[in-house]
N, C-alpha and C positions, 0 to 999 in steps of 0.2 A: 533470418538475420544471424550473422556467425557469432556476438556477441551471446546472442538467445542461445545457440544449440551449445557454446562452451559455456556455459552456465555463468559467466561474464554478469550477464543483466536479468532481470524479471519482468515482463511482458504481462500485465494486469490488464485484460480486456475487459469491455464493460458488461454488463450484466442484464439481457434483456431477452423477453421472449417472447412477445411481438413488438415487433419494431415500429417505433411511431417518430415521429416526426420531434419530440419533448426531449426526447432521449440522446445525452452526450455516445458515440461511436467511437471516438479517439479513445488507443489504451495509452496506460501509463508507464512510465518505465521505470525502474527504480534497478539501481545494483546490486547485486548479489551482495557485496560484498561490502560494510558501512567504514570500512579502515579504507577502502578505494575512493568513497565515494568522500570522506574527511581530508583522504589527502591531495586530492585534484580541488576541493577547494581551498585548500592552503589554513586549513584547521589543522592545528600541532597536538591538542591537548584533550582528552575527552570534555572536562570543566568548560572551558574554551566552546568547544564544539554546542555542546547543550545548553549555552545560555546564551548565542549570539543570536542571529535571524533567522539562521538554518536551524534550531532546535527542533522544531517541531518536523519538520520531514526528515532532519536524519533519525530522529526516534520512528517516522512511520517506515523509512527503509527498514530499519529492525526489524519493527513486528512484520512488514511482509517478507521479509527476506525467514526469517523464523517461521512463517506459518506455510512458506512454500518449502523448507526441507524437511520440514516433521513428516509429511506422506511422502516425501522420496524417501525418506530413510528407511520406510518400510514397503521398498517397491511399489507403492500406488503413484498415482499423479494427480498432483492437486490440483482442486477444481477454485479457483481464485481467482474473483473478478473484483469489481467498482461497479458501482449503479453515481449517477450522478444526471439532473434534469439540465436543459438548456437555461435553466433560470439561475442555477448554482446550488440546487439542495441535491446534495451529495453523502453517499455512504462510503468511507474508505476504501473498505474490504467486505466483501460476502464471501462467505465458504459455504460452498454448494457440499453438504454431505449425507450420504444416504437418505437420499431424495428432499432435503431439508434443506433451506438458507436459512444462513448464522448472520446476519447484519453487524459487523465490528468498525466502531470507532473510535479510531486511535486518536490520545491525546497525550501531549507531555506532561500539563500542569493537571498537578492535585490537586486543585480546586478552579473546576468548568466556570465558563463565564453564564452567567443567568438565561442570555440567550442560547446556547446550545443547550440548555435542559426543556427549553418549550417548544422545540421541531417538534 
């Protein structure tokens, strides 16, 4: 995808090592870049931006858009997927690092709703 090779967009594949039948395959895409992805949706203001409906996934473009140039910047290539089931129980982000997955979810609000603390 020419968007993926000019560093345009982020290509979040899913996270699986045997593949079974439960498991979401679609990746996700997000922009590189969060003043692109603010201004094609006609958000002017950051305030704006983070309290309307998009809040919460222009904050998770952030943090993925942040956790894929921290190992380019140091010549590696980072290893950054999403695991998520055909049901809906979903992880963000996993960072595959020295041999270890990091399970990360991103959230805007300072204080999680009840239910996302009992997954």
């Amino acid at each position: 995808m020419v968007l993926e090779a000019t560093c345009q967009v982020i290509i979040l594949r899913p996270y699986f090592r045997n593949v079974g039948k439960r498991l979401v395959k679609t990746p996700k895409v997000y922009f590189a870049d969060v003043g692109t992805l603010c201004y094609l949706a006609g958000l002017k203001d950051a305030k704006h931006a983070m309290s309307g409906p998009m809040g919460g996934a222009i904050f998770e473009t952030a943090v993925v858009g942040e956790m894929a140039r921290r190992p380019s910047g140091r010549g590696e290539q980072p290893q950054l997927y999403f695991w998520r089931t055909s049901t809906g129980v979903e992880v963000d982000l996993v960072v595959e690092t020295a041999g270890k997955l990091i399970p990360i979810e991103v959230k805007s609000s300072a204080t999680p709703a009840e239910g996302l603390l009992s997954r």
